[in-house]
C-alpha positions in Angstrom: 25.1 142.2 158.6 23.2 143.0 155.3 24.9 145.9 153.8 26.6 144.6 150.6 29.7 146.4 150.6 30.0 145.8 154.6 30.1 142.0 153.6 32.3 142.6 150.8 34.8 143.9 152.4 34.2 141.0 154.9 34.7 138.4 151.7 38.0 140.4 150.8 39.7 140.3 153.9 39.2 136.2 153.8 40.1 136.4 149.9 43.6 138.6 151.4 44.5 135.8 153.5 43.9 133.0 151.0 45.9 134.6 148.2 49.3 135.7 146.8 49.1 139.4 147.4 49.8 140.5 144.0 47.0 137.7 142.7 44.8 139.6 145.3 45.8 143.5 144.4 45.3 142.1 140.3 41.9 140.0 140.2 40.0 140.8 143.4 41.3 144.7 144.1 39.5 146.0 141.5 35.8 144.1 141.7 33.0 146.5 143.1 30.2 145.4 144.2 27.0 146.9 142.9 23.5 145.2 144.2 21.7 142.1 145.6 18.7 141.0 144.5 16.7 137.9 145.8 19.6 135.9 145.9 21.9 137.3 143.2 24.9 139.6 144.1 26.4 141.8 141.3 29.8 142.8 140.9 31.4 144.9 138.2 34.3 145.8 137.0 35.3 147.9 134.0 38.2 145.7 132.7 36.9 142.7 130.5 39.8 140.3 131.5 39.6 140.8 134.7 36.4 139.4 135.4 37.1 136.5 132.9 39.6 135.3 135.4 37.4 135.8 138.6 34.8 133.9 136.5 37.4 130.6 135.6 39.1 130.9 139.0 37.4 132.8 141.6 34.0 132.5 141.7 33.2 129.8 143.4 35.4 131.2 146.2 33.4 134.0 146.1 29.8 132.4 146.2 31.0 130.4 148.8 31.5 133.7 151.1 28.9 135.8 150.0 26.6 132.5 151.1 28.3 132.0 154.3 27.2 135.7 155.5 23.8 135.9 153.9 22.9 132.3 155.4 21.7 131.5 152.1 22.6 130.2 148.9 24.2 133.6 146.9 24.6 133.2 142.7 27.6 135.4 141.7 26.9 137.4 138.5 29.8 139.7 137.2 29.5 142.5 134.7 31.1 144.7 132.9 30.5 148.6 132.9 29.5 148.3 129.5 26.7 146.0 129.7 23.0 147.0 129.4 22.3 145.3 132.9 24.9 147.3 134.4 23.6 150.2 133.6 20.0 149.6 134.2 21.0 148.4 137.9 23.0 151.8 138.3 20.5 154.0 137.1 17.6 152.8 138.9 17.0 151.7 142.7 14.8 148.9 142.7 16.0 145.4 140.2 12.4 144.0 138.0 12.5 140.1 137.7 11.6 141.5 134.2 15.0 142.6 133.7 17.0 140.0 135.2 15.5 137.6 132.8 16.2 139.6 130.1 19.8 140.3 131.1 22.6 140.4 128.9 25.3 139.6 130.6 28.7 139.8 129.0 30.1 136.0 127.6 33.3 135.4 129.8 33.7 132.1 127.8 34.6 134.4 124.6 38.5 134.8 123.5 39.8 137.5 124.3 39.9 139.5 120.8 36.4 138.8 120.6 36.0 140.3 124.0 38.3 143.3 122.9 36.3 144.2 120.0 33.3 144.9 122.2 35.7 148.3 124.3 34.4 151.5 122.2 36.7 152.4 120.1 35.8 155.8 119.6 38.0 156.4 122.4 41.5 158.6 121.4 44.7 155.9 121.8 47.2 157.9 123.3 50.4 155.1 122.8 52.9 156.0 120.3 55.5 153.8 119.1 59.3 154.9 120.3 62.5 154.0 119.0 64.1 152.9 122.1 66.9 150.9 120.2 70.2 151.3 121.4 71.9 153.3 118.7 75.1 151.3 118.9 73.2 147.8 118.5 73.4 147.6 114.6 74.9 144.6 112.5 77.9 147.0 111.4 78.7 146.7 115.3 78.4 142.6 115.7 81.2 140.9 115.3 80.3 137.7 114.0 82.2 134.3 114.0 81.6 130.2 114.9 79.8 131.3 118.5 77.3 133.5 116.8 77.2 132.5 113.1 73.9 131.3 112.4 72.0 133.1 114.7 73.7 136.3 112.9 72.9 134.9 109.6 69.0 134.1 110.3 68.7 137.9 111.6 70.2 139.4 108.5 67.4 137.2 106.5 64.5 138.1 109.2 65.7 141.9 108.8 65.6 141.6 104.9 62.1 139.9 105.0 60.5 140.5 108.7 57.2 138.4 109.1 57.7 135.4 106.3 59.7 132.7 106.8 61.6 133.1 110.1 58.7 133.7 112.1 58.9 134.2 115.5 62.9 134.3 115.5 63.8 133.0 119.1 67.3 133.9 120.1 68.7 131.9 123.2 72.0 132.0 124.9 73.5 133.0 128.0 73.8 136.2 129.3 76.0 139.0 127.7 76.6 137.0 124.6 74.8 139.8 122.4 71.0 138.4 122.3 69.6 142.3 122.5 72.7 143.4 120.2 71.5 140.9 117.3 67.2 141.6 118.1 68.0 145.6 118.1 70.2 145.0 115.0 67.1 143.8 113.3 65.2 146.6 114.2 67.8 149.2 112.7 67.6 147.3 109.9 64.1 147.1 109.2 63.9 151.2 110.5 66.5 152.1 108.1 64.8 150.2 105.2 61.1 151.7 106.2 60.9 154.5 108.4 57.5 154.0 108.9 57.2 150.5 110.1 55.8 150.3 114.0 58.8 148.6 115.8 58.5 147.8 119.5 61.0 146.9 121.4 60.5 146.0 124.9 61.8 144.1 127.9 59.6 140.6 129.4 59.5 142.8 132.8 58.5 146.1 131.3 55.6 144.3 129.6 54.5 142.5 133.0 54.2 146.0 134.6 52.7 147.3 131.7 49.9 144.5 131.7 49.3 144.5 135.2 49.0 148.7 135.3 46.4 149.0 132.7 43.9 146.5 134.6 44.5 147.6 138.2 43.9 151.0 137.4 40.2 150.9 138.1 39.5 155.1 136.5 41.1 153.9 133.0 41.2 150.3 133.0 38.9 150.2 129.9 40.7 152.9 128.0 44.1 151.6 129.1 43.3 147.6 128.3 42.5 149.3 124.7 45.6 151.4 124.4 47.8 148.4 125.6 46.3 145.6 122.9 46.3 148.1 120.2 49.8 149.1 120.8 51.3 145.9 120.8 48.7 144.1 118.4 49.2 146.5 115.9 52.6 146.9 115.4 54.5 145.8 112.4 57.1 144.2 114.6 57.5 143.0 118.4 60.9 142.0 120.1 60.8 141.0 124.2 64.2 140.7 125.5 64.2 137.6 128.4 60.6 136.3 127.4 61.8 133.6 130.5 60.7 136.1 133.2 56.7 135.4 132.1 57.3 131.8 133.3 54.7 131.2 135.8 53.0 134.4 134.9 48.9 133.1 134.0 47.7 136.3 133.0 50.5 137.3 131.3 50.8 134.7 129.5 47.4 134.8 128.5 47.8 138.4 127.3 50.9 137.1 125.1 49.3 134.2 123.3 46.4 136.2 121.8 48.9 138.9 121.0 51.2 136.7 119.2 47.9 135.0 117.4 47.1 138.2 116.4 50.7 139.2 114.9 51.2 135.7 112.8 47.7 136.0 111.7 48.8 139.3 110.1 52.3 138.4 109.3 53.8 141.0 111.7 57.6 139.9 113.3 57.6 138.7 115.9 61.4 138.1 118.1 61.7 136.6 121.2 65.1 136.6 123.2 65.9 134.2 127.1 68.4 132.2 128.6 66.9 129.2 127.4 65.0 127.2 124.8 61.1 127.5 124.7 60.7 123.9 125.8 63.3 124.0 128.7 62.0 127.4 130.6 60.0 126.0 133.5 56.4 127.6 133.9 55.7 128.3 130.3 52.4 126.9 129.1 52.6 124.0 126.6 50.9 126.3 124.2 53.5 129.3 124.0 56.1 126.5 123.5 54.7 125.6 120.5 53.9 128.8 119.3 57.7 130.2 120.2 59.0 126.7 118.4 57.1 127.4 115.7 59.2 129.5 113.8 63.7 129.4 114.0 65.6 128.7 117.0 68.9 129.8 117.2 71.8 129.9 119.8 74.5 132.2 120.4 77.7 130.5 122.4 80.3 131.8 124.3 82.8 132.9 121.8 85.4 131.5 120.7 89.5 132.7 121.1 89.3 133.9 117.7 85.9 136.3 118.1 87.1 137.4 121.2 90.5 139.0 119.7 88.1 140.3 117.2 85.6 141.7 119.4 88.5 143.0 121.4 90.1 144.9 118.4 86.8 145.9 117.2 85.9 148.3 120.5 89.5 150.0 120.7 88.8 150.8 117.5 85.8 152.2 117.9 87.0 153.5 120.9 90.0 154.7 119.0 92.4 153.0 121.6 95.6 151.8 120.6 96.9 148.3 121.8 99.1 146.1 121.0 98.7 142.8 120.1 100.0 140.9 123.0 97.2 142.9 125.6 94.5 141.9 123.0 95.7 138.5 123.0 95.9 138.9 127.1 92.8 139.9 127.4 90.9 136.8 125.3 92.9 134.4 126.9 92.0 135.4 130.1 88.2 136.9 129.9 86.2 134.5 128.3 82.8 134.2 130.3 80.8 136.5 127.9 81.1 140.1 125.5 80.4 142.1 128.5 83.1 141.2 130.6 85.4 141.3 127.7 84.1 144.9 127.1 84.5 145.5 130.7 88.1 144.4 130.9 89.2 146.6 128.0 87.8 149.8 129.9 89.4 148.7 132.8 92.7 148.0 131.3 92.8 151.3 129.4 91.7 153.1 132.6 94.9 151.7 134.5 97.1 153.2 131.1 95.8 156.2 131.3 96.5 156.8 134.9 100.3 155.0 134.6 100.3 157.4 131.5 100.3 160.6 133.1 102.7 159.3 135.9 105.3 158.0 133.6 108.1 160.2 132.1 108.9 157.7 129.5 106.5 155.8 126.4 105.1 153.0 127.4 106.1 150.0 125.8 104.3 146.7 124.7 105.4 144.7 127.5 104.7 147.3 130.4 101.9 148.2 128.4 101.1 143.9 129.1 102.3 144.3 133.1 99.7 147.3 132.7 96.7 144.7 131.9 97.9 142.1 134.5 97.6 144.4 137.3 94.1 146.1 136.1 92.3 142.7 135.7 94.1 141.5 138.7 95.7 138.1 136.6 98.6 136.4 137.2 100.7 134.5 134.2 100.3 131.1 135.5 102.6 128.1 133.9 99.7 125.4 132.7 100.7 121.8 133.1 101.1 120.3 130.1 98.1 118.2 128.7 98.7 114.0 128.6 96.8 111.5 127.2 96.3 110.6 131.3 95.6 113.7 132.4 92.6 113.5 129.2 91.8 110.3 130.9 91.4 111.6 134.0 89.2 115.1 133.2 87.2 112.5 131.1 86.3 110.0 133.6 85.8 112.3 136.6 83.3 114.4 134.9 81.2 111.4 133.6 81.8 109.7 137.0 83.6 107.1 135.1 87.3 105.1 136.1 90.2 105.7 133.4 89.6 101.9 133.4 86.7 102.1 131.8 87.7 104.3 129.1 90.1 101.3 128.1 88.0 97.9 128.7 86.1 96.7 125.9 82.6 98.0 126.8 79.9 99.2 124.1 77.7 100.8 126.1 77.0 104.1 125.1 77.4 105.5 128.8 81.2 104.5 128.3 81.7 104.8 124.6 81.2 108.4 124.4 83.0 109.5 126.8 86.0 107.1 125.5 85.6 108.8 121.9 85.4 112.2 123.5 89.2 111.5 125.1 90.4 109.9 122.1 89.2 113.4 120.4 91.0 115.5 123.1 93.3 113.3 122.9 94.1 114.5 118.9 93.4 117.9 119.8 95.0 119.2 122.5 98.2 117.0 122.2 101.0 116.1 119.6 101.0 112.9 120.2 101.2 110.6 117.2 97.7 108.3 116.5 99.6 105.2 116.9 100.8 106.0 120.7 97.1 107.4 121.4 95.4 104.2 120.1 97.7 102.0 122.3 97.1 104.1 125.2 93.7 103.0 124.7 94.6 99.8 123.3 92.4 100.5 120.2 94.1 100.1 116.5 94.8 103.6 115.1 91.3 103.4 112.7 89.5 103.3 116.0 90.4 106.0 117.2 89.9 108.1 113.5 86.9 106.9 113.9 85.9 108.0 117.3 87.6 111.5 116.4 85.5 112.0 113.9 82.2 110.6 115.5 82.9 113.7 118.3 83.7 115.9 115.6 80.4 115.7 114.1 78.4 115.5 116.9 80.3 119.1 118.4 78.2 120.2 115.2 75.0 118.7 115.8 74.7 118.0 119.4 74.9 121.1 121.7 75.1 119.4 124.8 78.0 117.2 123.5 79.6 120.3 122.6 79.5 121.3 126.0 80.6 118.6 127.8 83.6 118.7 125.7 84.5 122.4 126.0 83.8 121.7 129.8 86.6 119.6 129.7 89.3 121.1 128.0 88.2 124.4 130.1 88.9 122.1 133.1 92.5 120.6 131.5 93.2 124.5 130.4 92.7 125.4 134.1 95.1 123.0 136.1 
């Protein structure tokens, strides 16, 4: 066997089995094989980064084949279709030694822009920059209050002055807390203020399968690697909703650290949005923490009883719905995983009125209107037990895997302390108890327990996982 592309195809089908099939379909795929001389085999490919990779991770793979088949040692050499060698070798059928020592082969080692700057340019781009913000997702639609205050307050500034100070502006939180609402809202903003400003908005997932179409296209790869950099590296300002789905993504990755170096380098906005901090998504390289940390982190929470009655009133009035107080109240007592839901329920509530509407010959009033809601979101009024300084005790020490023992005896240690000033908190919060009969329930004096009240309330401030654990807990007491 000493056709070339018979033994390629015999090195790909090992290559298949070795790899992740999309690895495969992304670095290997694409690689044409071109010529072997002496004991060189040439493979090109048209798309620059592509054969960076292969070179860092593949090649020795490769050799190791090519060797096995031609009983002989085979050095790998990979160009690019715009190389003088390339071109040589395709336009003639015999190799000189004169020209493989005068190659210039194309330096893999280089970073990427430098690499970039070598595609001609004198190519057309065909990419255009859409508004594909939600026309809804403006500030004068964000309701803001405790959950949401900062981050709101940071994307006001960010929209008033994009690429200075806050830059990048990484939003975290949960899902359907308003992450996209706020980065869109800064868009609007900065749209509104200058029509002409390049503002890209884009999904982590939609910029994967971007990436991964312009260099597995092997017809347009170089045209489409230039179109893709120039679109996103020359925008005035980039927001990727759920950057998390790039974790364990190399090449991707890769793409997004030299576009982000390129953005801060010209003080272009940059906005990330996930589920998580930088430092705590799993598969993001050390590097892209950094750069995401670099700039302001800030949260958005589940909201609080008093921004959900206020989100609540704010759709029926956009909405133009009218309900009265006791459904809205309903409503954010009852629904308080995230905005969504809360938006969800109100539909579904006014869908039920509507229906009993038409079959009623009467007005509905407040408290049918309040049966109405029960039955859409399928809740029952439930009695609550009533909250105790032992019941505190006993949420307390079952979540730290502690004994309501503990939470009395005179330890110090901070595994028990904390927890002990966290009931003593709850303890001033969610009962009416007076401070003397709490501090003797934990046989502490009354200054004690000030003390450990406030200790928690300051920490609910500055420690968010603190604040958690506590609204775990009354969310737990709330529910029995």
């Amino acid at each position: 066997m000493d056709n070339l592309n018979q033994i390629w195809e015999k090195v790909q089908e090992e290559l298949f089995l070795e790899m992740v099939e999309v690895h495969y379909n992304t670095w290997i795929k694409p690689l044409i094989p071109l010529k072997k001389f002496e004991s060189t085999v040439y493979i090109y490919s048209s798309v620059t980064f592509i054969l960076k990779i292969v070179n860092d991770k593949y090649k020795k793979s490769i050799e190791d084949k090519l060797s096995k088949y031609y009983n002989e040692y085979i050095n790998l050499v990979l160009l690019d279709t715009k190389d003088d060698l390339f071109k040589q070798i395709k336009n003639s059928s015999k190799l000189k030694n004169t020209q493989i020592e005068g190659q210039k082969k194309f330096d893999l080692s280089e970073p990427l822009d430098e690499l970039n700057k070598k595609v001609n340019t004198t190519t057309p781009l065909n990419y255009s920059y859409v508004d594909n913000l939600d026309k809804k997702n403006t500030f004068a639609n964000f309701v803001r209050g405790k959950s949401n205050d900062l981050a709101l307050a940071i994307a006001i500034s960010v929209a008033e002055n994009p690429g200075t100070v806050y830059n990048p502006f990484f939003i975290y939180g949960s899902s359907g807390l308003g992450k996209t609402h706020l980065m869109q809202a800064i868009g609007h903003k900065i749209l509104e203020k200058n029509p002409d400003k390049k503002v890209i908005y884009t999904t982590s997932e939609n910029f994967v399968n971007e990436f991964i179409s312009t260099i597995t296209d092997n017809k347009n790869s170089v045209t489409n690697s230039q179109i893709f950099r120039e679109k996103y590296r020359n925008c005035d300002v980039l927001m990727i909703d759920d950057i998390q789905f790039i974790s364990g993504k190399e090449s991707t990755q890769e793409e997004i650290f030299h576009t982000f170096n390129s953005l801060q380098q010209a003080n272009k906005q940059i906005i990330f949005t996930s589920d998580k901090r930088p430092e705590e998504i799993k598969g993001l390289e050390d590097r892209l923490v950094t750069r995401f940390s670099g700039g302001m982190i800030a949260d958005i929470q589940k909201p609080d009883f008093e921004t959900r009655v206020a989100i609540i009133k704010h759709k029926i009035n956009m909405d133009k719905y009218e309900v009265p107080n006791n459904v809205i109240e309903f409503i954010a007592e009852n629904v308080t995983s995230n905005i969504r839901n809360i938006e969800g329920a109100i539909l579904k509530v006014m869908a039920y009125y509507k229906i009993i509407c038409k079959k009623s010959d009467h007005n509905i009033d407040d408290n049918e209107f309040l049966d109405i809601a029960k039955t859409a979101l399928a809740i029952e009024e439930k009695k609550q037990k009533p909250i105790t300084l032992e019941s505190i005790k006993i949420a307390v020490a079952d979540y730290y895997n502690l004994k309501t023992d503990d939470l009395i005896k005179q330890n110090r240690q901070k595994t028990i302390s904390i927890p002990r000033q966290i009931a003593m908190h709850l303890s001033r919060k969610l009962t009416n108890i007076s401070l003397v009969k709490v501090a003797d329930s934990f046989n502490r004096d009354h200054t004690t327990v000030m003390h450990g009240d406030d200790k928690i309330k300051h920490l609910i401030e500055t420690d968010r996982n603190v604040k958690k654990e506590v609204e775990d807990i009354i969310a737990k007491l709330k529910s029995e």
